[in-house]
Structure formats: structure tokens, C-alpha cells
C-alpha positions as CSV (number, residue, x, y, z in Angstrom):
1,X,25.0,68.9,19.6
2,X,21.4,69.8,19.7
3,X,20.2,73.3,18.5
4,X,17.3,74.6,20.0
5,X,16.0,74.6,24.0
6,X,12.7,75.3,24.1
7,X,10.6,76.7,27.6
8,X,6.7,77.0,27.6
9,X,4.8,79.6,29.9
10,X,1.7,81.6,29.8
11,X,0.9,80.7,26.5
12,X,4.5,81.6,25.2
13,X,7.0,79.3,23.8
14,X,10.9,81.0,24.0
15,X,13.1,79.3,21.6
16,X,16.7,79.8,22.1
17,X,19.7,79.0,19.9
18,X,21.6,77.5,22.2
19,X,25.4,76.7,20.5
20,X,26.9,79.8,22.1
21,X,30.5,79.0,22.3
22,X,30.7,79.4,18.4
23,X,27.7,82.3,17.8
24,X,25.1,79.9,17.4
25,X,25.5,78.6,13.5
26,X,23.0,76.9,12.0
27,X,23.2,74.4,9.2
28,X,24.7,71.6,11.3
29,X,23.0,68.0,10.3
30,X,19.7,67.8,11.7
31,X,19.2,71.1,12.3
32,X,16.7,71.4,10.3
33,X,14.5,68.7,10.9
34,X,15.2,70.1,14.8
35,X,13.7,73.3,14.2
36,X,10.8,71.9,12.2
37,X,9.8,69.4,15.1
38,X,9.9,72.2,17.5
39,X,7.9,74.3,15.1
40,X,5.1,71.4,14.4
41,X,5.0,71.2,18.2
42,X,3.9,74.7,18.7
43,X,1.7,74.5,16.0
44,X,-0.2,71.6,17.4
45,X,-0.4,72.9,20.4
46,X,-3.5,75.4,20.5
47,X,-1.8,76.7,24.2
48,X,0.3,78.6,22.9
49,X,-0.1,81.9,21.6
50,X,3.0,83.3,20.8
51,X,6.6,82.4,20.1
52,X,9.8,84.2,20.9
53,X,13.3,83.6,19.2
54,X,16.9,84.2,20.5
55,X,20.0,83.1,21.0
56,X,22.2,82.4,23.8
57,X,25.7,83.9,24.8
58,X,26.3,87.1,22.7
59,X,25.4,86.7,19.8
60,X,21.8,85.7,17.7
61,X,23.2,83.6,15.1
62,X,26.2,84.3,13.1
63,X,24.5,82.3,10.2
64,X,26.1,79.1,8.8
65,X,29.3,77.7,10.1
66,X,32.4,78.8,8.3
67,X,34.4,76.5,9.6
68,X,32.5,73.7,8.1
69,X,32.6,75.7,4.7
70,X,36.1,75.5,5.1
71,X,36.7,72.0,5.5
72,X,34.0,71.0,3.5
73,X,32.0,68.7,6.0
74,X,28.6,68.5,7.1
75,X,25.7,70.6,5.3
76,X,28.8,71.9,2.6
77,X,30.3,69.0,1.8
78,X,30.3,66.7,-1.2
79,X,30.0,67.5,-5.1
80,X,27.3,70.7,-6.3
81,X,24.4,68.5,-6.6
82,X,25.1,67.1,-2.4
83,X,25.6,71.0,-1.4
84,X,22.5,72.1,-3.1
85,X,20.5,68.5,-1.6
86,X,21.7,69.9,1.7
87,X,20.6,73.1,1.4
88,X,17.1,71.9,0.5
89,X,17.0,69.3,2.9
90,X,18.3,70.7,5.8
91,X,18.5,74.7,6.1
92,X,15.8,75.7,3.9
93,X,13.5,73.2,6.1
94,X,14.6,75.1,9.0
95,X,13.6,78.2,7.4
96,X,10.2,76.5,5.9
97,X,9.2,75.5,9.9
98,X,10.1,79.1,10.9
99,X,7.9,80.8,8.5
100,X,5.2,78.4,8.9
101,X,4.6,79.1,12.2
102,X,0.8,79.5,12.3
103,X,1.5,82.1,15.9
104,X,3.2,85.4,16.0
105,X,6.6,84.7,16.6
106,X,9.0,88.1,17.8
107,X,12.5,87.8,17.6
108,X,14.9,88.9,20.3
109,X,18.0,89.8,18.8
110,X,20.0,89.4,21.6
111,X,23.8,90.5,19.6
112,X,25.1,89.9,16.1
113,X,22.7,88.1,13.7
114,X,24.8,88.0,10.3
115,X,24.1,86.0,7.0
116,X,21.6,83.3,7.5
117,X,21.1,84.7,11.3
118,X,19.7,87.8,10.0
119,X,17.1,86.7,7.3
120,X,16.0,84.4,10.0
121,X,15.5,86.9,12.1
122,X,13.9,88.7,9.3
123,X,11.8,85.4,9.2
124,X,9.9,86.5,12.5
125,X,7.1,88.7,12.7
126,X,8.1,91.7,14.7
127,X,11.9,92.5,15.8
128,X,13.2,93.6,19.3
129,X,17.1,94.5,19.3
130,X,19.7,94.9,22.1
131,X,21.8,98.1,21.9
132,X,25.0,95.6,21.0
133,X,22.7,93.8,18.0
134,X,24.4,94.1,14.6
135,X,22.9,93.5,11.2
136,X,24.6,92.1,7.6
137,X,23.9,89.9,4.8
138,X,27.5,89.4,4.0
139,X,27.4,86.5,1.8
140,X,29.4,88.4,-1.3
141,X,32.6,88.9,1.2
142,X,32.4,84.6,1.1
143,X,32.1,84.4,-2.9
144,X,28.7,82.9,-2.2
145,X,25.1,84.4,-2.5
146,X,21.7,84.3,0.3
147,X,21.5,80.5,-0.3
148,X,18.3,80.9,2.1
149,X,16.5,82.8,0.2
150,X,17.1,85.8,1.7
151,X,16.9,88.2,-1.9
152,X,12.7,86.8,-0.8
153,X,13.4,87.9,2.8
154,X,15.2,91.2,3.5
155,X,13.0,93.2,0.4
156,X,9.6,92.3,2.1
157,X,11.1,94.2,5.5
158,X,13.3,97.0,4.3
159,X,12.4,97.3,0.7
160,X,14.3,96.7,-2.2
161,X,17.0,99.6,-2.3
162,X,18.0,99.5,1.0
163,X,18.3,95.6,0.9
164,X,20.2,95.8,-2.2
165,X,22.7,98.0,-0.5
166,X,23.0,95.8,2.5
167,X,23.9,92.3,-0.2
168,X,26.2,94.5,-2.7
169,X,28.2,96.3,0.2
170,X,28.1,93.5,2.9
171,X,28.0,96.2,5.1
172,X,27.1,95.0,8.9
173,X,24.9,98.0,10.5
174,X,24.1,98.4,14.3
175,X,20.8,98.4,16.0
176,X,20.2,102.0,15.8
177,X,20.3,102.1,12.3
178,X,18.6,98.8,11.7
179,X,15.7,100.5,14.0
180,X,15.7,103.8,11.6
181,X,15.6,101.0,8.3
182,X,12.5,99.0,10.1
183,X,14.5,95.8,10.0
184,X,13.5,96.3,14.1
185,X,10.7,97.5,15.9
186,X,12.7,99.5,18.7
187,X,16.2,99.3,20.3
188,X,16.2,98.5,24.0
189,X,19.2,98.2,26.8
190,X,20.4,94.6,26.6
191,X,19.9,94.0,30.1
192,X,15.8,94.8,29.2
193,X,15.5,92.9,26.0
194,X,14.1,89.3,27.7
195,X,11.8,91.5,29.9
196,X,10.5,93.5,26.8
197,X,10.0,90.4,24.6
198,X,8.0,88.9,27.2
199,X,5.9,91.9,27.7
200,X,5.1,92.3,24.4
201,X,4.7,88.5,24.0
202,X,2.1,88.6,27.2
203,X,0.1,91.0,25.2
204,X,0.1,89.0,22.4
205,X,-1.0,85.9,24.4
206,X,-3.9,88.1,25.7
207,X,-5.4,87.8,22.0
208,X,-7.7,85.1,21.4
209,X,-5.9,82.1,20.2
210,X,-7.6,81.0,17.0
211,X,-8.2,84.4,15.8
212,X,-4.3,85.1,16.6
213,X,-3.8,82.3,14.0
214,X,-5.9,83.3,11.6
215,X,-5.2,87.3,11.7
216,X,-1.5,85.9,11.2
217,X,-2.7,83.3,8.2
218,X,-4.1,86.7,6.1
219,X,-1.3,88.6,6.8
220,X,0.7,85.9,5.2
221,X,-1.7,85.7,2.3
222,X,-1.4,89.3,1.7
223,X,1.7,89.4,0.3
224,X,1.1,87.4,-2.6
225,X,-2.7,87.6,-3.4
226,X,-4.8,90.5,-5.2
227,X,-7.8,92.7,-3.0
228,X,-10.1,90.7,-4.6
229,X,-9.0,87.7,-3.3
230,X,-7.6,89.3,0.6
231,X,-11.7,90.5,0.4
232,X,-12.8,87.0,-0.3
233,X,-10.3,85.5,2.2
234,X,-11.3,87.9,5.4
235,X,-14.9,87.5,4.4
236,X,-14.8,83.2,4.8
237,X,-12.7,83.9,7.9
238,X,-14.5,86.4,9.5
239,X,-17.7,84.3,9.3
240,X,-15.9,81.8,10.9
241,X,-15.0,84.1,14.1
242,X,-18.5,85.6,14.1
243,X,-19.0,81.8,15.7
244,X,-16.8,81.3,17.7
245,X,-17.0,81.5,21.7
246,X,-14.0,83.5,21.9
247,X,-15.8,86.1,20.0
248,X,-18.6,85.7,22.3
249,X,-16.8,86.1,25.2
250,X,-14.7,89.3,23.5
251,X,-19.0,91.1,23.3
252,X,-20.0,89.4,26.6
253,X,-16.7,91.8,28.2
254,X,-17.3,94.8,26.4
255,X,-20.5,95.0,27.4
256,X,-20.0,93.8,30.9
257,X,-17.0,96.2,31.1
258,X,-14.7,93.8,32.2
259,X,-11.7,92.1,30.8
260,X,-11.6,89.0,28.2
261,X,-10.9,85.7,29.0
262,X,-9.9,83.8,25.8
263,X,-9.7,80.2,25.9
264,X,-7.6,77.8,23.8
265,X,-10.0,75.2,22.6
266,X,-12.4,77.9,21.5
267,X,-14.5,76.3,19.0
268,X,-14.8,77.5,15.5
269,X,-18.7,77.1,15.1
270,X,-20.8,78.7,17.8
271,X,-23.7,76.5,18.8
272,X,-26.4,77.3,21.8
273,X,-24.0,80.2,23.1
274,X,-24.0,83.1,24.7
275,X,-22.8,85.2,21.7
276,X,-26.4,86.0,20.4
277,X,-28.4,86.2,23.6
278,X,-25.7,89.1,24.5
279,X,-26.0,91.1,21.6
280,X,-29.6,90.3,19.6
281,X,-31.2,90.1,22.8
282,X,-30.7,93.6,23.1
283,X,-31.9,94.1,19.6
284,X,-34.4,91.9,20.5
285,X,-35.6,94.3,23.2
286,X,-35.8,96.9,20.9
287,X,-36.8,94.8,17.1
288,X,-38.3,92.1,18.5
289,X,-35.2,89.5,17.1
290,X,-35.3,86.8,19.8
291,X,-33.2,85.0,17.6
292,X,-32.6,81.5,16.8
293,X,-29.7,82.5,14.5
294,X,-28.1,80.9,17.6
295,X,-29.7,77.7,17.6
296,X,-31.3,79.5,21.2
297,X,-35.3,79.0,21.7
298,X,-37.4,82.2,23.0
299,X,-36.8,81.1,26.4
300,X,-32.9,80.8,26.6
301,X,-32.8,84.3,24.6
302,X,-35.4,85.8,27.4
303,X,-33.9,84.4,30.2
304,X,-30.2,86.0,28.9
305,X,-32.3,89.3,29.0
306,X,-33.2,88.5,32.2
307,X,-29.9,88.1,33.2
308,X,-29.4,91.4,32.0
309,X,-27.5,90.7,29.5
310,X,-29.1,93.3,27.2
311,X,-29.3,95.9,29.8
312,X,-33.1,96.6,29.1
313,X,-35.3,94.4,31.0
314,X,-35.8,96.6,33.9
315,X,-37.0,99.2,31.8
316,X,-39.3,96.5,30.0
317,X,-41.2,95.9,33.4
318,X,-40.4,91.5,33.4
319,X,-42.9,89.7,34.9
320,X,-41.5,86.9,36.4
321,X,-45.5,84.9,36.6
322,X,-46.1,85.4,32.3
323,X,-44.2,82.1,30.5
324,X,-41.2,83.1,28.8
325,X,-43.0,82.9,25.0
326,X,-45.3,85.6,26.3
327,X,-43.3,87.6,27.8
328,X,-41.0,87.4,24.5
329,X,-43.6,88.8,22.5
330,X,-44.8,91.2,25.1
331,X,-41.4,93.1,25.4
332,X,-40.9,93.1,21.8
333,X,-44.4,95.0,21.0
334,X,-44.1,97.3,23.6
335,X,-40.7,98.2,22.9
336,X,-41.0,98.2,19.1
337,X,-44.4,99.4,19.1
338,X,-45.4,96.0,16.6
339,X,-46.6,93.3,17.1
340,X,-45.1,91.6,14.1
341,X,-42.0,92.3,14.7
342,X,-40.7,89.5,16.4
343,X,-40.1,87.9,13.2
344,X,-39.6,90.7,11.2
345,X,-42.6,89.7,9.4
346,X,-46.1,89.8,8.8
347,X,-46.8,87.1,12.0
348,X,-46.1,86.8,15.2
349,X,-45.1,83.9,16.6
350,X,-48.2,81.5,17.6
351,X,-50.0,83.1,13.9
352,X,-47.3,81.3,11.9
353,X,-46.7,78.0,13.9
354,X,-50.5,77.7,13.6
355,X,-50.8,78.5,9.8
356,X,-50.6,75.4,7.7
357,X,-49.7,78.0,5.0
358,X,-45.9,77.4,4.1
359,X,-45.8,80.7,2.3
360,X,-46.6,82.2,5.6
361,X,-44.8,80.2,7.9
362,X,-41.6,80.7,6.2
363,X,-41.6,84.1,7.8
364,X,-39.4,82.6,10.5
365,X,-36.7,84.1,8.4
366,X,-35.6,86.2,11.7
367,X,-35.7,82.7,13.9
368,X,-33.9,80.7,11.5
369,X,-31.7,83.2,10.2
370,X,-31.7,82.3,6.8
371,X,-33.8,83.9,3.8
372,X,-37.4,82.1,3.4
373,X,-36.5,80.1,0.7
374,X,-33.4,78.7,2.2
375,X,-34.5,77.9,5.1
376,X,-37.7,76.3,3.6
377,X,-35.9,74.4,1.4
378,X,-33.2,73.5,3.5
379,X,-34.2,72.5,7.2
380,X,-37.9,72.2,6.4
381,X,-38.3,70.9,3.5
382,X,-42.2,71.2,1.5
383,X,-43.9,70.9,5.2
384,X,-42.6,74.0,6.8
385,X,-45.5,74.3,9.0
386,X,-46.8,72.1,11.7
387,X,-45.0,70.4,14.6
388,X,-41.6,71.2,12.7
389,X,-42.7,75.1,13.0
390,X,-43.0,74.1,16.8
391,X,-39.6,72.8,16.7
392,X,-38.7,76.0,15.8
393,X,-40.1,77.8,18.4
394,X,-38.7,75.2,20.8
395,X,-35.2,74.7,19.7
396,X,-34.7,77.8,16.6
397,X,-32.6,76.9,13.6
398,X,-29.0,75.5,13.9
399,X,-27.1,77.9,11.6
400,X,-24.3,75.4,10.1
């Protein structure tokens, strides 16, 4: 008998635990390398956002089958070395696939989730109860201990003491209490708790998708890695999202006062897009930046300001009869007051592509985005100047 049913909508996947005529147990053969194939699914598939996790019937999983343990079949049978081959082969996958889940996943505890049923839960990322949800760790009542790791689990959401309590008693608690430990978010009427897992899942699904993943990926790390190292970690990954079109599209809406529309196959390196036209065009207006940092020429980034994207070329005066290069240079020394600093430099732009000089021309550091030596070095080469100077003022620098 299968495990799992799985349903896909709006960029949410609901998995349900669907054995519901004995509480849901988990542990049978193949459940594990069930939950991991529904897991590896959702993680392939950039579509979805955000997960959800309950059970069926009432209850959310009352953990392994004690029947089984009884009788000695299945995931607890055989010698010590088959028991322990079974753990590892077949629950602790299901709990690997669980925790590997690269989106958010919320868990609706729908009823009792006891044993293995609550450090799964405890698995998820944030917790909704039902008002008739119930709580325990009660593997010392069965002369056994959290063979699922769960000593890892329950400390990381509760803390140590009050995790300690819950093993050494085997006490089972309800929802309210869970709610005042933090093992849940909030408590809501049974008859709500689909509804509210959706709505919070919809918000969730709102998010940009890659940036989900990742903002999920470093809290992960956290746990087990030193500031240094969480620095390091945000500082790669942010630089990636700086280029994505996601994060373009997250600028474009602010500043257009409107709301974000995220797209799944957002790519992770931004090339020719709108991001930079939006925001350095208005700094462009005012610094003279009509930046190729994009990989945008002077007449994408002017036409964007056309657009209106920066909100200043009506107060610039645009002249619709001067050729975009012109008029590039013309906003940025009226409004800046310089007429240098379109490249943040000593020359303007028709100065450097005309000086054979490579120490001079290198002051495309504000086109290409790079420092002068870097960008000499690395897309130019020893002849910086000449017709690959006009290539910059065609096509800018690429910046991966």
C-alpha cells in the first residue's frame, strides 16, 4: 500500500500521508524510497514553490507501526545488524528526502503526530496545528530510543531542556502547549487548518522561486557553520541574485508601484536586462553611469530612461532629433554638472574611444564595471583602445 498522494497547484505541492485506517505509520517497505521520489520530484521541478505536509483521516502520523514491531516483520524484522540496515535504508531515507527539500515545506498537523510522526513534523520548516493535534516522543514507553534521529531534531525547535523533558517523560502534550513551546507556529480550528496552510503556502509561492531556494539553503547552513563562513555564504549568493531577472523584476515593481511577477525559470546570471537600465539609469541621470555593467550599450540604457524608467527624463528636456550617444552625455552633464562623469573618469566617452592611450582608455571602468586593470587585462587584453573601445560603446562589457 502506497504512502504518499501528492496534488500540485499554484506553485504548491500538498503531500498527504494517506494510510488512515491505522494513523498513517511510516516505516513500511518502500516507504522510504517513496518519499524520496516524491521529494526529488519537487526538487526538479523549479514550479513549485512551496510544499505542504499532512495526513489523512485523524491523525498526522502515529510514527512507526507497532504492530510490525510486534511481530517482527517488515522494516523490524530480522537479526540487529537487518534492523539497523532497515533503519538506514528505508526510514532514515525518508527522513533524508524530507529534510533535503530545497523549498519551504509547512506541516499541517492535522491530529496526533507521535514518535517518528512528530520529528517528522519537526522535519518541516514552519508548523500549523489543529486544536485536536497532539505531540510526544514516546519511544522510552517502547524500551527503544528516537531511532530517527530525533535527539538532532526536537533540540533545534524547542531547545534542549524542554526536549529532554518530552524523551525522559514520554509525555504527549496538546496543541496549545506545543504552540506556547514553539514546536508550532499557531493553533487553528481544525475545520480551518487546510485553508490556513494554503494561505500561508500562497504567500510563500508569491516569493521568487530561486531566491526561495536559496534563502532556504542558508538557513540550513546556519545551523552548523561559524559567521565567518554564513558572511562568505550570503555574499556568493547574493551576487548571484543581484543577476537574476527575478531580482529585476522585484526593482522594476517597486519602482513602478505595482506588484511582482516572479517567474520560475528565472535565470541565475542577468544578461542585457532590464535590471540595470531600471535602477543605474536613474543614477545615470543624476552620475552620468549609463552603465554597461549590464552588458546594455548607451542606447538601450537611454531608451529605458526614455521609457521612464528612471523617472527623470522629463525633467531632463529629451530631445527625440539628438542620437541617443549624444543625448547620453548631454543629460549626464547637465544633470551632474560634468562632463566627465559619464565614466566616472577623466574622459568622456568619444575622448577615450579616440585615445590610443590604454592608460586612458581603461577609464571605462564605469561601462565595464570592473576596476581598470581587470577589465584591461581581462576583456581587452594589451590593445584596449581602438575598434574594441568602440565595441564597448556599442555593446558595454558582459559582466560574467
Amino acid at each position: 500500500m502506497t504512502l504518499l498522494t501528492v496534488a500540485t497547484a499554484n506553485h504548491i505541492a500538498t503531500l498527504t500521508l494517506d494510510r488512515p485506517g491505522s494513523m498513517n505509520p511510516i516505516g513500511h517497505d518502500g516507504d522510504g524510497a517513496e518519499i524520496e521520489a516524491a521529494c526529488n520530484a519537487i526538487n526538479g521541478d523549479t514550479d513549485i514553490r512551496v510544499a505542504i505536509l499532512t495526513g489523512a483521516g485523524k491523525a498526522f502520523s502515529a510514527g512507526g507501526d507497532i504492530k510490525a514491531m510486534r511481530d517482527r516483520t517488515g522494516n523490524f524484522g530480522g537479526n540487529a545488524v537487518a534492523v539497523a540496515d532497515g533503519y538506514r535504508d528505508n526510514i532514515h531515507r525518508a527522513l533524508r528526502a524530507l529534510y533535503g527539500l530545497r523549498v519551504p515545506l509547512i506541516a499541517a498537523v492535522n491530529g496526533p503526530a507521535i514518535g517518528l510522526g512528530c520529528d517528522i513534523a519537526c522535519l518541516a520548516d514552519m508548523r500549523i496545528a489543529s486544536d485536536r493535534a497532539k505531540f510526544g516522543v514516546t519511544f522510552l514507553k517502547l524500551g527503544i530510543i528516537p531511532g530517527d534521529g530525533g535527539t538532532w531534531i526536537l533540540p533545534r525547535v524547542i531547545g534542549e531542556s524542554r526536549a529532554a523533558e518530552l524523551f525522559y517523560t514520554g509525555d504527549v502534550i496538546g496543541a496549545e502547549q506545543a504552540c506556547e513551546w514553539g514546536l508550532v507556529g499557531r493553533v487553528v480550528p481544525h475545520e480551518r487548518l487546510m485553508d490556513e496552510a494554503q494561505t500561508l503556502a500562497a504567500k510563500i509561492a508569491a516569493m521568487p522561486p530561486l531566491a526561495l531556494r536559496q534563502a532556504k539553503n542558508l538557513l540550513r547552513q546556519g545551523r552548523s557553520i561559524g559567521y565567518d563562513t554564513a558572511l562568505e555564504l550570503a555574499a556568493n549568493t547574493q551576487a548571484l541574485m543581484h543577476h537574476t531577472e527575478d531580482h529585476a523584476e522585484g526593482v522594476a515593481a517597486l519602482l513602478e508601484k505595482r506588484a511582482p511577477e516572479f517567474r520560475a525559470n528565472s535565470s541565475p546570471v542577468l544578461a542585457r536586462s532590464r535590471l540595470w537600465p531600471i535602477v543605474h539609469c536613474k543614477r545615470g541621470l543624476r552620475d552620468g553611469w549609463f552603465g554597461g555593467i549590464s552588458g546594455m550599450d548607451l542606447r538601450d540604457t537611454v531608451r529605458a530612461g526614455w521609457a521612464g524608467m528612471a523617472g527623470r527624463h522629463d525633467r531632463l528636456g529629451h530631445d527625440p532629433k539628438r542620437k541617443p550617444a549624444q543625448d547620453a552625455q548631454r543629460i549626464a552633464r547637465r544633470h551632474a554638472g560634468r562632463r566627465d562623469r559619464i565614466l566616472c573618469g577623466t574622459y568622456d566617452v568619444p575622448d577615450g574611444i579616440r585615445s590610443g592611450d590604454r592608460r586612458r582608455a581603461c577609464r571605462y571602468r564605469a561601462v565595464s564595471g570592473r576596476s581598470a586593470g581587470v577589465a584591461r587585462r581581462r576583456y581587452a587584453g594589451r590593445h584596449y583602445a581602438g575598434r574594441e573601445c568602440n565595441s564597448v560603446r556599442r555593446t558595454g562589457f558582459r559582466t560574467a
